[in-house]
C-alpha positions as CSV (number, residue, x, y, z in Angstrom):
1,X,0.0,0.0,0.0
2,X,0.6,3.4,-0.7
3,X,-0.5,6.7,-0.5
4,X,1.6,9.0,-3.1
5,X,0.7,11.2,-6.1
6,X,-1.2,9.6,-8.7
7,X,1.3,11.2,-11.9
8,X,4.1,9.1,-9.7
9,X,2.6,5.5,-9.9
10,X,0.8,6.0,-13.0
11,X,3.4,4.0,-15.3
12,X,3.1,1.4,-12.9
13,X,-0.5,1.1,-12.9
14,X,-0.9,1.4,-16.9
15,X,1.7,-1.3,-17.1
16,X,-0.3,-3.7,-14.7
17,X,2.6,-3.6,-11.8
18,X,0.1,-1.8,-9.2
19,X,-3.8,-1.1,-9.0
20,X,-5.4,2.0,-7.8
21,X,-8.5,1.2,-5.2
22,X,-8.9,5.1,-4.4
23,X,-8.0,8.9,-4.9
24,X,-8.3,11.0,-1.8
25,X,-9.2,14.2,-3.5
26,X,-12.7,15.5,-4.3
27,X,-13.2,14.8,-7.8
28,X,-11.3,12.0,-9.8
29,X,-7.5,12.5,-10.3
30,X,-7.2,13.9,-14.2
31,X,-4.2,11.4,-14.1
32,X,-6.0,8.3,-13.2
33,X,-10.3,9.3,-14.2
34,X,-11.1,5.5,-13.9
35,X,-10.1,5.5,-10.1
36,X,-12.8,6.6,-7.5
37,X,-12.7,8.9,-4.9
38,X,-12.2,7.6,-1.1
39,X,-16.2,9.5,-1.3
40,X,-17.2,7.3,-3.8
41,X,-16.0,4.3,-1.8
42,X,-17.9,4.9,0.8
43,X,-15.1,6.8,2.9
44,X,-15.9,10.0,3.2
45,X,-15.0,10.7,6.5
46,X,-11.5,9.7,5.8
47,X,-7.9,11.6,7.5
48,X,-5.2,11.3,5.3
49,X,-1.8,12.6,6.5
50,X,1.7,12.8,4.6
51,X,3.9,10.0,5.3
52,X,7.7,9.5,4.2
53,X,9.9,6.6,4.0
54,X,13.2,6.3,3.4
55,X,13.1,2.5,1.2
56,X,16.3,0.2,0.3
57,X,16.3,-2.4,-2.2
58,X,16.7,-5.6,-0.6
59,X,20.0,-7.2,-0.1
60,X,21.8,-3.9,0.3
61,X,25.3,-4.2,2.9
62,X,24.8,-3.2,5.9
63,X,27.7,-0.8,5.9
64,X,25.7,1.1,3.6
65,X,22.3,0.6,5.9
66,X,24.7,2.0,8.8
67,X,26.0,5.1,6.4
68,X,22.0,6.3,5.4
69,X,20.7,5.6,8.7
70,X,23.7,7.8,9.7
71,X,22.6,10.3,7.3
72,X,19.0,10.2,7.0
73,X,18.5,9.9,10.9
74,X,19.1,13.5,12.0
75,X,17.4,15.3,9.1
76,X,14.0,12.6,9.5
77,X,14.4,14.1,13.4
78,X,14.3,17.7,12.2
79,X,11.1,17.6,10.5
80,X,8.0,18.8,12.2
81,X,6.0,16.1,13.8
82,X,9.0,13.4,12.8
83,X,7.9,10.3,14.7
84,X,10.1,7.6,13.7
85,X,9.0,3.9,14.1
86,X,11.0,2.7,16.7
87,X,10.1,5.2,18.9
88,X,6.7,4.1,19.0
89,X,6.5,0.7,20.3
C-alpha cells in the first residue's frame, strides 16, 4: 500500500505492476479518471496525513544501511511532527 501522487505510480498502474483502489481528492484524479474517490468508496469521513519513508532495495550491505541511517536519521528528526518507528513501540 501506498499513499503518493497519482502522476508518480501512474506507469506502474498502466503497465499492470500496481492497482489503484482510491484517490483521496474531491473529484477523480485527471491522471487516473477511472479511479474513484475515497467519497465514492464509501469513505468520506476519511484523514489522510503525509507520510515518508526512506526504502532500500533488498540485499543492500549493511555498511551502507549504517551510512543512510547515519545520514538520513538527523534530518527525518528535524522535520515537524518526525515520529520515527522505533520510537513508538
Amino acid at each position: 500500500m501506498t499513499l503518493t501522487p497519482p502522476a508518480s505510480m501512474r506507469g506502474f498502474i498502466e503497465r499492470g505492476q500496481l492497482q489503484a483502489i482510491a484517490y483521496k481528492g474531491a473529484t477523480r484524479a485527471s491522471a487516473l479518471p477511472n479511479v474513484p474517490t475515497m467519497t465514492e468508496q464509501g469513505f468520506a469521513d476519511t484523514v489522510l496525513t503525509a507520510c515518508w519513508g526512506v526504502f532500500l532495495p533488498t540485499g543492500v550491505p549493511a555498511p551502507v544501511l549504517r551510512q543512510t541511517g547515519q545520514v538520513e536519521r538527523p534530518a527525518l528528526l528535524n522535520l515537524p511532527h518526525a515520529v520515527l518507528r522505533d520510537q513508538v513501540r
